[in-house]
C-alpha angles and dihedrals in degrees: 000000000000133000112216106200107203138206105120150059075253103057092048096048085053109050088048087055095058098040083050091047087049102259115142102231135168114210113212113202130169102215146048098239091052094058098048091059095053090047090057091043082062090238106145141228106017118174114207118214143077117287115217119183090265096057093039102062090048093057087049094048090035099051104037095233123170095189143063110188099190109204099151127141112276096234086053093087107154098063089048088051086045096053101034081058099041092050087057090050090051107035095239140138123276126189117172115210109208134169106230104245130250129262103235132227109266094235096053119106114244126209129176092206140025091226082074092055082097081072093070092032133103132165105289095020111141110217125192121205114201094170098091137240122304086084104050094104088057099040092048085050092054100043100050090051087063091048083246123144117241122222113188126192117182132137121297114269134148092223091053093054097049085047092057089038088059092045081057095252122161123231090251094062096057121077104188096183130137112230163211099138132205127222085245093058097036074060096047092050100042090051097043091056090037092230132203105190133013118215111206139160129240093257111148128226085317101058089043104239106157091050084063093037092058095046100050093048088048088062097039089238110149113253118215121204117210089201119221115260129232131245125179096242119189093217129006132195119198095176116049096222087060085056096052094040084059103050085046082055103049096027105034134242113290095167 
């Protein structure tokens, strides 16, 4: 039995690419979102909902799993470091899924962690932050100390909006839009909202980083890198078939 862990188009792809090579495998998600995409991929079960050390353990013991595939998203740092130590616990497999990373543009501004963005801010500055929402509280928190303005775009959730409402965020500082985006509509937003400094992570061609890059170098607006941050993985995959290849390897062929 195996626990997909799941953040990613990789971890999708390759969650799809074990059920469909026989292997019993149960997909963990954290949003709903999440898990829709994995229902219409056809990938099942998929349970929806944080995972903290304590529950995670449980759903290891409970359901007699060998295997962690860890496709979660880079920046997601906190379940890598859970089930890398669970697994140890356990003595249990652990295979970390990971997009390589990308090689940046030499005139982009690099930090290791957003509590250095004050460090590119001044009082007026627009900000706008592309790396989603699970940061807003500390990057409201760390605009408004530098008297800056905060501009968020994430994907559009209810949850997300009343989030920023209740950090007393106006509707004109919340993007709720679905990417990808082009290098035409990065444009058209940065200049809409008449942006200083873009806040982005380092997320590849799938996270569409160039197309923000080029915009934002079109328009000469300044382009910060939260850079992703490193964990000590046993074994690391950056193409799904190795992955798989591996698994057949150490597992055995079921399809």
């Amino acid at each position: 039995m195996i626990l997909v862990l799941a953040g990613t188009s990789e971890g999708r792809q390759a969650a799809l690419a074990l059920q469909d090579n026989g292997y019993k495998i149960l997909v963990s998600v954290t949003s709903s979102y999440g898990r829709e995409l994995m229902l219409k991929s056809g990938v099942k079960p998929v349970r929806q909902g944080d995972l903290e050390m304590p529950a995670l353990l449980d759903l290891l013991r409970e359901g007699g799993f060998d295997m962690i595939v860890d496709a979660t998203h880079p920046y997601a740092t906190a379940i890598s470091v859970y089930a890398m130590e669970a697994a140890r616990l356990l003595g249990i497999d652990y295979l970390r899924l990971e997009r390589p990373a990308t090689a940046l543009p030499e005139d982009v501004d690099v930090i290791d962690s957003l509590e250095k963005l004050p460090d590119w801010l001044y009082p007026g500055c627009r900000v706008m932050s592309t790396i989603g929402s699970k940061h807003l509280p500390l990057l409201w928190e760390l605009a408004t100390a530098s008297q800056a303005q905060l501009i968020a775009r994430f994907l559009p959730s209810s949850q997300v909006v009343q989030s920023c409402e209740y950090l007393g965020m106006s509707p004109e500082q919340m993007i709720a839009m679905k990417g990808p985006f082009s290098v035409d509509m990065n444009r058209a937003l940065f200049e809409k909202y008449r942006v200083h400094l873009v806040l982005s992570k380092e997320s590849g061609a799938e996270g569409g980083f160039a197309e923000k890059y080029l915009a934002a170098r079109e328009l000469s607006i300044p382009l910060l890198v939260w850079n992703r941050p490193h964990l000590d993985y046993p074994r690391v995959f950056n193409r799904m078939p190795e992955l798989v290849e591996y698994i057949k390897t150490t597992k055995g062929c079921l399809s």
